[in-house]
C-alpha positions as CSV (number, residue, x, y, z in Angstrom):
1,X,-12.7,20.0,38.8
2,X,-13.1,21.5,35.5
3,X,-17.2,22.3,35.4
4,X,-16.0,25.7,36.4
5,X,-13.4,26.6,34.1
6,X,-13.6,29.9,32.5
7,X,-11.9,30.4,29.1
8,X,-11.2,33.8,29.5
9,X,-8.9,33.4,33.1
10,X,-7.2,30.1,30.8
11,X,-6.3,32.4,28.3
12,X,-4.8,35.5,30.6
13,X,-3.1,33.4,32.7
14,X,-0.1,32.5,30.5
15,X,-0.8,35.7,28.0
16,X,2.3,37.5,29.3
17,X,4.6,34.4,29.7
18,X,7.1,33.4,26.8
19,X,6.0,29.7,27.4
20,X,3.5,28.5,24.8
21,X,0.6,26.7,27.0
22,X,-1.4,24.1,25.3
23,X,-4.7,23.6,27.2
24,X,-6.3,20.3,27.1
25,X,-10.6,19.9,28.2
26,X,-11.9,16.8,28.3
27,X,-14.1,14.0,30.3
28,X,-11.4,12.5,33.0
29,X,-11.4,9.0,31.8
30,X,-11.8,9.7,27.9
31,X,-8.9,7.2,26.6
32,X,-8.3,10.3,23.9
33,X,-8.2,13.1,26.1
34,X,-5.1,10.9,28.3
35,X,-3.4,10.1,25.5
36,X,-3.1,13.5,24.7
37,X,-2.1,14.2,27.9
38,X,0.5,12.2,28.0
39,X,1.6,12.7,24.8
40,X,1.8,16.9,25.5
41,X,3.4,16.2,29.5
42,X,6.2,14.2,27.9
43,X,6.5,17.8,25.2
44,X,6.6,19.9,28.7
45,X,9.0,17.7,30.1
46,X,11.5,18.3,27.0
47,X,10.8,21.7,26.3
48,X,10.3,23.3,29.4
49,X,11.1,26.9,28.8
50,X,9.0,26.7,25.2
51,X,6.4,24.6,26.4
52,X,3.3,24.0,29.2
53,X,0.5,22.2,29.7
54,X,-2.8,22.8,31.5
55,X,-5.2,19.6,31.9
56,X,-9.3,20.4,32.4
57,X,-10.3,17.2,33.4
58,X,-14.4,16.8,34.0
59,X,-15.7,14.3,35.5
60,X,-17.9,12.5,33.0
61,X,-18.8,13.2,29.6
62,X,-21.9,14.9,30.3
63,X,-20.5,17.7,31.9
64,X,-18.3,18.2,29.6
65,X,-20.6,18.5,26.5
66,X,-22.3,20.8,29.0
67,X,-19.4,23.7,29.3
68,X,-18.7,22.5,24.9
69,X,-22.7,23.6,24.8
70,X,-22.5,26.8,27.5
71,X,-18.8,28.1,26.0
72,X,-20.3,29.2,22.8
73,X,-20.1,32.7,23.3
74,X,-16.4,32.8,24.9
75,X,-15.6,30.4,21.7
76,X,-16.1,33.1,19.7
77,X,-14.4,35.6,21.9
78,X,-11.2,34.5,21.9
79,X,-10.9,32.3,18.2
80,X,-13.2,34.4,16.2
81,X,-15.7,32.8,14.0
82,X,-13.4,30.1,13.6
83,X,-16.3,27.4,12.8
84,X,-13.7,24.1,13.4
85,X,-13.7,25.0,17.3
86,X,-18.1,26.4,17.0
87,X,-18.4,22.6,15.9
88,X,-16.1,20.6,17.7
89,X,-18.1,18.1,20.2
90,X,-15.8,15.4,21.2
91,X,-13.2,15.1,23.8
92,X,-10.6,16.4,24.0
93,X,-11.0,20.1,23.0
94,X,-7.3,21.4,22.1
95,X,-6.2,25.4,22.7
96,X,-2.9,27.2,23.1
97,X,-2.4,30.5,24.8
98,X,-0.2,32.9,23.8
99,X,-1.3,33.6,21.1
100,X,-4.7,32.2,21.6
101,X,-5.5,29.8,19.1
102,X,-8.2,26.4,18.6
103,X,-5.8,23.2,17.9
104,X,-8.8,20.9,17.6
105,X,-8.7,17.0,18.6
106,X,-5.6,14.8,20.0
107,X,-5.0,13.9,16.7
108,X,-4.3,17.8,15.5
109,X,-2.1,18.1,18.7
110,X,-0.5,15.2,17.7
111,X,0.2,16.8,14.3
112,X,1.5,19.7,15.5
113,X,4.1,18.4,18.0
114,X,5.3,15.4,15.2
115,X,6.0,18.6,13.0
116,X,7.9,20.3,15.5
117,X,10.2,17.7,16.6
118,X,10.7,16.8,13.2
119,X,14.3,17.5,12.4
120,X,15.0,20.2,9.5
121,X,11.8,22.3,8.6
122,X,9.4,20.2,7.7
123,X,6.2,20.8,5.4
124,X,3.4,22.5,6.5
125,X,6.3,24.0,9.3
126,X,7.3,28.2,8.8
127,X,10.7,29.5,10.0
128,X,10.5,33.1,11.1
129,X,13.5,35.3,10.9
130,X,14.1,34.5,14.7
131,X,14.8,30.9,13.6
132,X,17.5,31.8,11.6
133,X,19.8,34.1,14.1
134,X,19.0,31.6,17.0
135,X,17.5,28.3,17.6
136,X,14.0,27.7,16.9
137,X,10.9,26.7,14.9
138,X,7.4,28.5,14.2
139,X,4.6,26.0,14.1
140,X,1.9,27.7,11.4
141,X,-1.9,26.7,12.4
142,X,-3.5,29.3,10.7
143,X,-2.6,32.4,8.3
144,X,-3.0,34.9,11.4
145,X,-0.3,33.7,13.7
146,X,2.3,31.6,14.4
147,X,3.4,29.4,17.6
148,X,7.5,30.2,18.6
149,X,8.8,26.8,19.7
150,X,12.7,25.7,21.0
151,X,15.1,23.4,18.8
152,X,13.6,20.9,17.0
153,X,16.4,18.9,17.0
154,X,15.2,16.0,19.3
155,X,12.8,13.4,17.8
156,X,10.4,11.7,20.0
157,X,8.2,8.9,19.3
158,X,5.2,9.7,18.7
159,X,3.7,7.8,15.8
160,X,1.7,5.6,18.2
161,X,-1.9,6.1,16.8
162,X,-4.0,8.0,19.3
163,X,-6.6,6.0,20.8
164,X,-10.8,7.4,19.8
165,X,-13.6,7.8,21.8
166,X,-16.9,5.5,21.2
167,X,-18.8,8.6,20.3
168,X,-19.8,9.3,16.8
169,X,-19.1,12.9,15.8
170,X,-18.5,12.5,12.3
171,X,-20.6,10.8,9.8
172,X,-18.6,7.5,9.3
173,X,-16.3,6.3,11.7
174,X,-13.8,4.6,8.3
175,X,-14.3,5.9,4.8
176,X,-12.1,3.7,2.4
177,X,-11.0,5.3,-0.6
178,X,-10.9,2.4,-3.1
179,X,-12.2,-0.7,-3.8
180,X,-9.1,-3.2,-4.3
181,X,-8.9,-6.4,-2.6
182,X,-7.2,-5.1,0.7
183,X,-9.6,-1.7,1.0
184,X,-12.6,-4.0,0.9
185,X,-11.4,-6.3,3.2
186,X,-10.5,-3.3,5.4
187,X,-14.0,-2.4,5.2
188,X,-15.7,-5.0,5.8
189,X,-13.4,-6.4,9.2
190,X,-14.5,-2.6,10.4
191,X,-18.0,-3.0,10.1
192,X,-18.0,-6.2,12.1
193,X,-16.8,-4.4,14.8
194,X,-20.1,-2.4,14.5
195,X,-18.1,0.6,12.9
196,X,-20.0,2.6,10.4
197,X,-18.4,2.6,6.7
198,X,-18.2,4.0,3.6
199,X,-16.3,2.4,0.5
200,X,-15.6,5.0,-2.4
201,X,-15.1,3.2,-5.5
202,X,-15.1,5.0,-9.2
203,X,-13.2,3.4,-11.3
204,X,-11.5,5.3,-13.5
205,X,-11.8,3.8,-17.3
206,X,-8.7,3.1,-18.6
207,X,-6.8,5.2,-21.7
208,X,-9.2,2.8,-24.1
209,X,-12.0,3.5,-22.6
210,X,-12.4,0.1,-20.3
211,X,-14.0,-0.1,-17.2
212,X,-12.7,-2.9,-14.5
213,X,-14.9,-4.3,-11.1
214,X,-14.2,-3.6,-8.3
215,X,-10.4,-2.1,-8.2
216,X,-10.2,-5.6,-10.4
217,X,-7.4,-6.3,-12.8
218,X,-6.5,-9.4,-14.9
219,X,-3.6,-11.5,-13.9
220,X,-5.7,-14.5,-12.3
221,X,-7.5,-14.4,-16.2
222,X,-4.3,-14.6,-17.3
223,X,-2.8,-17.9,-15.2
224,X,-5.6,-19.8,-16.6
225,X,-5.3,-18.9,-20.2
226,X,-1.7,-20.0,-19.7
227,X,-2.9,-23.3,-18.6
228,X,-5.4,-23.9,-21.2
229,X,-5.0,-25.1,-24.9
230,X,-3.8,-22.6,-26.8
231,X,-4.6,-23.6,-30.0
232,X,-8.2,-24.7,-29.0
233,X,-8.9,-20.9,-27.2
234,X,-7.2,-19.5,-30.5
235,X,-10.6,-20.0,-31.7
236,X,-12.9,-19.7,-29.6
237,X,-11.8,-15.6,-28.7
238,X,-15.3,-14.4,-28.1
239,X,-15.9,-16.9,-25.8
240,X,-13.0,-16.5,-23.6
241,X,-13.9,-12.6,-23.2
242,X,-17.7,-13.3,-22.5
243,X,-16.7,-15.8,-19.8
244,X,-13.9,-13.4,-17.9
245,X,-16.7,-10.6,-18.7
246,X,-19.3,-12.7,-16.9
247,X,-16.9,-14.0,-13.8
248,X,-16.1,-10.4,-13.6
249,X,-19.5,-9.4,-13.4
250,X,-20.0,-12.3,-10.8
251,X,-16.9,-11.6,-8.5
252,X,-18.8,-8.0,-8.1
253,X,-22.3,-8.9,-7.3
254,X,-20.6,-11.1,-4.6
255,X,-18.7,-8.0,-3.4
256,X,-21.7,-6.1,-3.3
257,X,-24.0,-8.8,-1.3
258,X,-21.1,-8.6,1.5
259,X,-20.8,-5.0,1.8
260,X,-24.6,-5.1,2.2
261,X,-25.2,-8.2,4.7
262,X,-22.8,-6.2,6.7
263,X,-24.1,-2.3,6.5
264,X,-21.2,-1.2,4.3
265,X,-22.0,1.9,2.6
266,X,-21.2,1.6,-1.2
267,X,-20.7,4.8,-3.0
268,X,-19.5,5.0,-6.5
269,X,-17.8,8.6,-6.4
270,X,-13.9,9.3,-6.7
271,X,-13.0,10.6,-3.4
272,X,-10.3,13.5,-2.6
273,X,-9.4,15.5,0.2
274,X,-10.7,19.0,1.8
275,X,-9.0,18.0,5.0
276,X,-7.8,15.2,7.3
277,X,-11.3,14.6,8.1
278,X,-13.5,16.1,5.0
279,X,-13.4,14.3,1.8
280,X,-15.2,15.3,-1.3
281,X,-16.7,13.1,-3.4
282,X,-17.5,13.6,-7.3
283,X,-19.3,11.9,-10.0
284,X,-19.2,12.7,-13.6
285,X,-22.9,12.5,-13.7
286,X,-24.3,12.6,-9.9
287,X,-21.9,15.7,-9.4
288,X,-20.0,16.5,-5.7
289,X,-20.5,16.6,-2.4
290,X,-18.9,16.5,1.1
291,X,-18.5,13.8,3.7
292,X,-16.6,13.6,7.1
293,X,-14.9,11.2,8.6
294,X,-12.7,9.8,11.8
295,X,-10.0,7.2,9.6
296,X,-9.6,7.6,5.9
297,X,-8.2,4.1,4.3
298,X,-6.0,4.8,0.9
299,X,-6.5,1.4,-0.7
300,X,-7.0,2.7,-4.4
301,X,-3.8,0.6,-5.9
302,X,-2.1,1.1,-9.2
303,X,-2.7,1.7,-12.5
304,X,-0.4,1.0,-15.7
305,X,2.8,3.5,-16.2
306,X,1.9,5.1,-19.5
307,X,4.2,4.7,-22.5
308,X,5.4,8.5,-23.1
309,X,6.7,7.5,-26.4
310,X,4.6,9.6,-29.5
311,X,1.5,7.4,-30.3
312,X,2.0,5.3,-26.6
313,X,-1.8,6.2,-26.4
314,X,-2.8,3.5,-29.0
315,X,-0.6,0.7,-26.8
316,X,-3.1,-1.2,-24.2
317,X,-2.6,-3.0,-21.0
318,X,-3.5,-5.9,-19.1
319,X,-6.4,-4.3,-17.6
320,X,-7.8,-4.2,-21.5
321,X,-6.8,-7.5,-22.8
322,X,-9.5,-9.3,-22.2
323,X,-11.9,-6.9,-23.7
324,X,-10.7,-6.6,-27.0
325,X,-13.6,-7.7,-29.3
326,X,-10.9,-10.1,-31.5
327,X,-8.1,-11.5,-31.1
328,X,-4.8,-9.8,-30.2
329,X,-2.9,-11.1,-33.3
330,X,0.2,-10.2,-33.6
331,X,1.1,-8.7,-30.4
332,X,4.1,-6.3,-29.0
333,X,4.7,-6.3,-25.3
334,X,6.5,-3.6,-24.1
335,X,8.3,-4.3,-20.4
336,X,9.1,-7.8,-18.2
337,X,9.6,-6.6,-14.8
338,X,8.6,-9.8,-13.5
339,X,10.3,-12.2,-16.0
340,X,14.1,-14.0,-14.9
341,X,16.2,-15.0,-17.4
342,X,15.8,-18.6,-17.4
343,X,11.6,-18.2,-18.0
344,X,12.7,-16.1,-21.1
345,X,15.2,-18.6,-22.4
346,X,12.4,-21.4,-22.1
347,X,9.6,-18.7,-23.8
348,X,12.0,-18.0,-26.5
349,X,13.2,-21.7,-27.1
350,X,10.1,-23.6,-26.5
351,X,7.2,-21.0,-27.0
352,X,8.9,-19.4,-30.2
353,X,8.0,-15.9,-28.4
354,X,11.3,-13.5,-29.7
355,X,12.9,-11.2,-27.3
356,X,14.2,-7.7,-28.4
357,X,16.3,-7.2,-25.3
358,X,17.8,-3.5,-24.1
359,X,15.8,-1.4,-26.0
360,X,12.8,0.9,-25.5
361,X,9.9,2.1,-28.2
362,X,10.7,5.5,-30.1
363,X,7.5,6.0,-31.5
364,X,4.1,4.1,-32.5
365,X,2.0,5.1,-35.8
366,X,-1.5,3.6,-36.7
367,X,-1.7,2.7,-40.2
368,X,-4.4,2.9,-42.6
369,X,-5.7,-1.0,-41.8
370,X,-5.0,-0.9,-38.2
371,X,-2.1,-1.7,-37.7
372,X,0.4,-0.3,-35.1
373,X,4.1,0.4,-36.8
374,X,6.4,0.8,-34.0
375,X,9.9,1.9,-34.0
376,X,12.7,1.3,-32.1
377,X,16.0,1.6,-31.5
378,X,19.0,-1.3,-30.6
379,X,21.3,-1.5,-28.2
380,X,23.7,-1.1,-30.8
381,X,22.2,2.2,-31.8
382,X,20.3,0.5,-35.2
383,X,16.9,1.6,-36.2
384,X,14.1,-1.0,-36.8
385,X,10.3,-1.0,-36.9
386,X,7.7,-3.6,-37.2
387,X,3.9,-3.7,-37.7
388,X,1.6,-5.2,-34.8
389,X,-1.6,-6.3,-34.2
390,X,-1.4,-4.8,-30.9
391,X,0.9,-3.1,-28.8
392,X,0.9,-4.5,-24.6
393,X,2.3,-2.2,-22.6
394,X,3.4,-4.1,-19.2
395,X,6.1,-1.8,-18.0
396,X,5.3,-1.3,-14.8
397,X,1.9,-0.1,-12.6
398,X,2.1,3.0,-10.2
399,X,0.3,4.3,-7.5
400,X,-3.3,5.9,-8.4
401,X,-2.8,9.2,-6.0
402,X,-2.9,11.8,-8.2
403,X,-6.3,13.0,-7.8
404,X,-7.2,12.2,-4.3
405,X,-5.3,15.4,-3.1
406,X,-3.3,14.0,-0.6
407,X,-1.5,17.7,0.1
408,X,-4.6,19.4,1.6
409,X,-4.5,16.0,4.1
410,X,-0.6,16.6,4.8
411,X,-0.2,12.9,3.7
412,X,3.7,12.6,2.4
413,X,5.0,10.1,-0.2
414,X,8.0,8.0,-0.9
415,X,10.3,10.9,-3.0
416,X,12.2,7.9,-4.3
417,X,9.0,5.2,-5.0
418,X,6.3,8.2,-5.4
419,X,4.4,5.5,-3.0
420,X,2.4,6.8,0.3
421,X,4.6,7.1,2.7
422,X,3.8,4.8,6.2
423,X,4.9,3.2,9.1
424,X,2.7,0.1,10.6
425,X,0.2,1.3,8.0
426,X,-0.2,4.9,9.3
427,X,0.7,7.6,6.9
428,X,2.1,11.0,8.2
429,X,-1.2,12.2,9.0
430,X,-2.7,10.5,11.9
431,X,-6.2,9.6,11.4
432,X,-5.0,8.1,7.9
433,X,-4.0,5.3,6.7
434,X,-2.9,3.2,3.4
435,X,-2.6,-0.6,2.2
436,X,-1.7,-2.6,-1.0
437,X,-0.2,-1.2,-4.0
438,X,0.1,2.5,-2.9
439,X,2.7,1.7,-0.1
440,X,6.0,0.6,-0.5
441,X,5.2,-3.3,0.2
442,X,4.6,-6.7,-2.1
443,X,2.0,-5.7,-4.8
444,X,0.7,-8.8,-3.7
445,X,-3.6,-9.4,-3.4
446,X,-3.1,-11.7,0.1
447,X,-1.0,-9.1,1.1
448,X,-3.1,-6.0,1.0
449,X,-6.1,-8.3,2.4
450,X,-4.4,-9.4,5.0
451,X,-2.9,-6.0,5.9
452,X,-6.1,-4.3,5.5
453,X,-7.5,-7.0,7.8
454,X,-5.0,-6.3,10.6
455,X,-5.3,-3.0,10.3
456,X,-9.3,-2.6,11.2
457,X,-8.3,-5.3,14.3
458,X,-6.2,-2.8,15.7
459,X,-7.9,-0.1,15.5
460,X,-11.5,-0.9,16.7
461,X,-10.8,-4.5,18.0
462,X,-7.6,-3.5,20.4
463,X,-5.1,-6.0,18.5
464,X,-1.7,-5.8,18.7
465,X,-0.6,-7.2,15.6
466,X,1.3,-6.2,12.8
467,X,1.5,-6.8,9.5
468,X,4.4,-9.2,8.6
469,X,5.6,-8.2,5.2
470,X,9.1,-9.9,5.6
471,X,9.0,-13.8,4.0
472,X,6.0,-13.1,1.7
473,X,5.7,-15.8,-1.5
474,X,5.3,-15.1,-4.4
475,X,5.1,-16.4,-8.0
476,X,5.0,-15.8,-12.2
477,X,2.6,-17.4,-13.8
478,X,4.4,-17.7,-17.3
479,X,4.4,-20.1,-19.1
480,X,6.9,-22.0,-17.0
481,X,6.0,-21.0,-13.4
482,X,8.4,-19.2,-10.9
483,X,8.5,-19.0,-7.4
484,X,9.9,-17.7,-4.4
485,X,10.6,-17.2,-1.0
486,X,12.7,-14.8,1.1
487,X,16.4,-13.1,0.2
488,X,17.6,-14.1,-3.8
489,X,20.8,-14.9,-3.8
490,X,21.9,-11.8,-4.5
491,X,20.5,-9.8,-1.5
492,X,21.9,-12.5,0.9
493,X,25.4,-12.0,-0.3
494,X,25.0,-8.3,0.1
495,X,23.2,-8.6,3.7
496,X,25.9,-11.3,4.9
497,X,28.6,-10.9,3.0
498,X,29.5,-13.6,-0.2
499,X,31.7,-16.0,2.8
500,X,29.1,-16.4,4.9
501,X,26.0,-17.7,2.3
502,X,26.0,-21.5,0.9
503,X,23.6,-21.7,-2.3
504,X,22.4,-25.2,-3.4
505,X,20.9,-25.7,-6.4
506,X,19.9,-28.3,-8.7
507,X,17.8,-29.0,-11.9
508,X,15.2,-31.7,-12.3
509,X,12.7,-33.0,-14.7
510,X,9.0,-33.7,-13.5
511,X,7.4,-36.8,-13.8
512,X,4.5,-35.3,-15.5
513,X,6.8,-33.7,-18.1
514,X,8.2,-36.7,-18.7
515,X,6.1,-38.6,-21.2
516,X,5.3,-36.0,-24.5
517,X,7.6,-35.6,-26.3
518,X,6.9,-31.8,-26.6
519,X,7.1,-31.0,-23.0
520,X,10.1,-33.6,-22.5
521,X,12.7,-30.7,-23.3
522,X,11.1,-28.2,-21.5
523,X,12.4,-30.2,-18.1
524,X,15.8,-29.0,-18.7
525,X,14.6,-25.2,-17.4
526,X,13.4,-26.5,-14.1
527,X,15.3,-26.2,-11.1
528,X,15.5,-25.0,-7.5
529,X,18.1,-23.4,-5.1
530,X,18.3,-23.0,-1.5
531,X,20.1,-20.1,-0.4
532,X,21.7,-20.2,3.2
533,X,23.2,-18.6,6.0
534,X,26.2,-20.3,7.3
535,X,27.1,-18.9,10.4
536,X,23.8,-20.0,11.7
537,X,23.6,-23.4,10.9
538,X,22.3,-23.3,7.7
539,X,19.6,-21.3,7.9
540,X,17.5,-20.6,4.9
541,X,17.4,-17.5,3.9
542,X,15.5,-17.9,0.4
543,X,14.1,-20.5,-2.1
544,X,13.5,-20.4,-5.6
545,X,11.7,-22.4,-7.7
546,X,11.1,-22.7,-11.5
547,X,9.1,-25.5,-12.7
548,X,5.2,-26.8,-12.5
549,X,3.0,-25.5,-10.3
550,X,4.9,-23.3,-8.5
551,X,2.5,-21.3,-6.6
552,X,1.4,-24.7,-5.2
553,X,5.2,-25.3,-4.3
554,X,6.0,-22.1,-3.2
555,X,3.1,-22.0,-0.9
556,X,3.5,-25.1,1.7
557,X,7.3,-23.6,1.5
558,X,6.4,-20.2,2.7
559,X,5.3,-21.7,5.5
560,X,8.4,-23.3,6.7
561,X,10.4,-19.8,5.8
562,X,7.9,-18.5,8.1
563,X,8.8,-20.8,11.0
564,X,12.6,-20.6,10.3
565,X,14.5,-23.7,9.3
566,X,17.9,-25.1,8.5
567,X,19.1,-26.9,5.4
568,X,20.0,-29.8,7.0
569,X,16.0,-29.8,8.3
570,X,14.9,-29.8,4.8
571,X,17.2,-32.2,3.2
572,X,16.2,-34.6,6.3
573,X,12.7,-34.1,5.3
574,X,11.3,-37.4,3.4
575,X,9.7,-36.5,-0.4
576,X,6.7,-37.5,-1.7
577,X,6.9,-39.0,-4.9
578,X,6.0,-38.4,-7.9
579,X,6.0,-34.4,-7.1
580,X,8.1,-31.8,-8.2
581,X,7.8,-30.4,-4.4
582,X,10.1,-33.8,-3.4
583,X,13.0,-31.2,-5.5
584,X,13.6,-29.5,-2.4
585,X,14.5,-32.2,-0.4
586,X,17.3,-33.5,-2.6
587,X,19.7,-29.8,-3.7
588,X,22.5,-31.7,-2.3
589,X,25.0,-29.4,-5.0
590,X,27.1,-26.1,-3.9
591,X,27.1,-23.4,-6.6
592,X,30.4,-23.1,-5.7
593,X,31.5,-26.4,-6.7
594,X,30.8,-25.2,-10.7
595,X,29.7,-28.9,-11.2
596,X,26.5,-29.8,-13.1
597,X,23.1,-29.5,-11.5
598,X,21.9,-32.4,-12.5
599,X,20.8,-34.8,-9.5
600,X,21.7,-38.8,-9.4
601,X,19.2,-41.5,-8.9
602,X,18.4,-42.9,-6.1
């Protein structure tokens, strides 16, 4: 139907009307070219005085890169040397008359109708003066001209990803910008659906001067250390950093061999945005240079928060622990996000680690011998300082976006997390997406794996599935071990209100604790609770856990949580003994009741 259509007739034939027609070319069964047309019917149908639609459909995809290849010349007729529309070769081929303008892809038309039924005046959106004496938005594509549209007071759903033709027009189908757990996992689940990708991965050296593997940081180093003898790996400091060095060193050659075996482009280059589909990449010593794209993957996680206290430059962080040439000594650490009340009590008490509660650094001087003097000041407004070894800053890690230019790709954040802002992975652009730490969701490795996992299945696999990031485990490996499951206690009571949620709770003391006389009082921290719903019989709504092993424990539970079940299910469960998992089965005491928490016999 379309092999004859003529640009020039497209364009008068609507250049007198008021409507704004949006013209859509394409090969007839192109999944991208009817998704677009659907998508800009169901526009027509709401705005029918602001907008049309015309549909070229051609019969196959030849003959449509035939009238792409003979439309050159009425190309640059009617949208000027605009080079986006001289180079665009995929279907479909996007245009509006009145005023004549080149869209681009379904995924630019898809843009441009999400920001006009966005409600207010959203970015990248211009309001002439007509919007303000009557009702209406102007839609800028281009500093020339802009598009008159009705209200934009009706949002439609349109955050459906668009579906791609098989045809490579760009030179990777996935670029992932990072190298974390979840971004190669990403990767690499694209590729074995015979996708062609790139991994960007320069890791920025930290304030010290450190560099990390790939998008690697420290905590599993650190849950081992824990577990070790402390007074044996006292000595033996040099040895403890050549071995994480050399299991670091490891875990990246194995990376490497994967990406490979599975025709994974590795680049080491810090990658940024030009466009949607453009990125540019830089090197410090290799220099830049441009690359193109059809899905961008944001995987580059977090880094730590600096301290902005005078002299928070000489503090380190976790990600430069373990490559300190001697020992810590006497060390500061600044922050614990992750640390309850009860694993302080039992560092305090039984690891002789003091607290200085409420109260934030004012400033940190280097002495003349090395040492770091720091300053602070009370909660009762007293000034003291002390002199450290080193100075830990664990306050917190934040997303690593600054530098990727995420404006120039439209790509929004979180104004209250400063995260990437996404729904089902997709940020507000599109053709781009973003898993682990840079999206408001567990900072959690099996989390961004398994996201970025999903995510490649559904886009070049034609899975369904979601990422579940409701009931996700986690634990602190501290000294003694947290972990968790679901709603704290807390949360429920706000969700359900405090009538309707039954905690249990009890304290135990592990057979494995119970021998040694130094490890005997420590089984006076441990303890679990249940927390439930009762208006629906019980149901478990979260577990907590604070004893040995509890990622172990936390693990098999997670499962269950996952499932859905009832107090009364768990409590009927038969323990295994001697574990410290068989705890759950016997929190047979209500908060409420203000009674002990110790357990009988049996």
């Amino acid at each position: 139907m379309a092999s004859g259509l003529n640009l020039a007739e497209s364009v008068m034939m609507t250049l007198h009307s008021n409507v704004s027609t949006f013209h859509i070319a394409g090969w007839r069964t192109c999944p991208s070219y009817v998704k677009a047309g659907e998508v800009a019917l169901a526009m027509q149908m709401l705005y029918p005085d602001r907008v049309a639609v015309e549909m070229h459909p051609f019969e196959d995809r030849d003959a449509f890169k035939q009238w792409l290849k003979t439309s050159q010349d009425d190309f640059i007729t009617h949208f000027g040397t605009d080079s986006k529309a001289m180079k665009h070769m995929t279907s479909p081929f996007v245009w509006s008359s009145n005023p004549t303008i080149f869209l681009g892809s379904s995924e630019d038309l898809l843009t441009c109708f999400r920001s006009f039924v966005a409600v207010g005046n959203p970015q990248g959106v211009a309001v002439s003066e007509k919007t303000e004496k009557e009702p209406g938005v102007s839609i800028a594509f281009s500093d020339r001209t802009t598009i008159p549209f009705a209200d934009a007071t009706t949002l439609v759903d349109l955050e459906t990803p668009l579906d791609v033709e098989d045809e490579v027009s760009y030179d990777y189908d996935l670029v992932v910008i990072g190298g974390g757990s979840g971004g190669l996992a990403c990767s690499k689940e694209a590729a074995s659906f015979g996708q062609k990708v790139c991994v960007l991965d320069y890791v920025k050296p930290s304030p010290p001067g450190h560099f990390l593997g790939f998008g690697w940081h420290l905590c599993q180093c650190w849950v081992y250390r824990n577990e070790a003898d402390a007074p044996e790996l006292s000595d033996r400091w040099t040895q403890l950093v050549s071995s994480v060095g050399s299991y670091i060193k490891s875990i990246d050659l194995k990376h490497m061999v994967e990406l490979r075996s599975k025709y994974v482009k590795y680049e080491n280059f810090l990658g940024s945005f030009v466009d949607p589909h453009t990125l540019e990449l830089w090197h410090p010593k290799k220099g830049t240079k441009q690359i193109t794209t059809r899905h961008v993957v944001i995987a580059v996680g977090g880094r730590p928060r600096e301290l902005t206290c005078p002299g928070g430059e000489h503090a380190i962080s976790s990600d430069d622990i373990f490559w300190m040439k001697k020992e810590p000594g006497k060390t500061l650490v600044v922050g614990s996000s992750t640390s309850q009340t009860k694993i302080g009590e039992y560092m305090e008490v039984q690891s002789g680690i003091e607290f200085i509660r409420k109260t934030v650094p004012q400033c940190i001087t280097k002495l003349e011998k090395g040492q770091l003097l720091v300053k602070w000041l009370t909660e009762d407004g007293e000034s003291s300082e002390e002199a450290f070894d080193t100075v830990l800053n664990a306050t917190d890690r934040v997303p690593d976006v600054a530098k990727l230019g995420l404006d120039k790709a439209r790509v929004k954040l979180n104004e209250k997390s400063d995260r990437i802002w996404v729904q089902n992975e997709q940020t507000s652009t599109p053709n781009i997406y973003a898993v682990g730490d840079v999206i408001d969701a567990p900072e959690l490795t099996p989390v961004a794996i398994r996201a970025g996992r999903l995510l490649s299945r559904r886009l070049y696999n034609e899975s369904t599935v979601q990422m579940d990031y409701d009931k996700v485990c986690t634990a602190v490996f501290t000294p003694i071990e947290y972990g968790c499951c679901g709603l704290s206690e807390e949360n429920s009571k706000e969700m359900h209100g405090d009538d309707n949620v039954e905690v249990y709770h009890k304290s135990f003391t592990p057979l494995e604790w119970s021998f040694a006389e130094d490890t005997r009082s420590s089984a006076e921290f441990c303890y679990v609770k249940v927390v439930c719903n009762k208006t629906r019989d019980n149901l478990v709504l979260g577990f907590h856990y604070l004893g040995p092993n509890a990622g172990a424990v936390t693990q098999a539970m997670g499962l269950a949580m996952k499932l859905g079940f009832t107090y009364d299910q768990l409590v009927d469960t038969v323990g295994f003994h001697p574990t410290t998992a068989e705890a759950f089965t016997t929190p047979e005491i209500m908060k409420r009741s203000v009674g002990t928490t110790t357990g009988g016999g049996c």
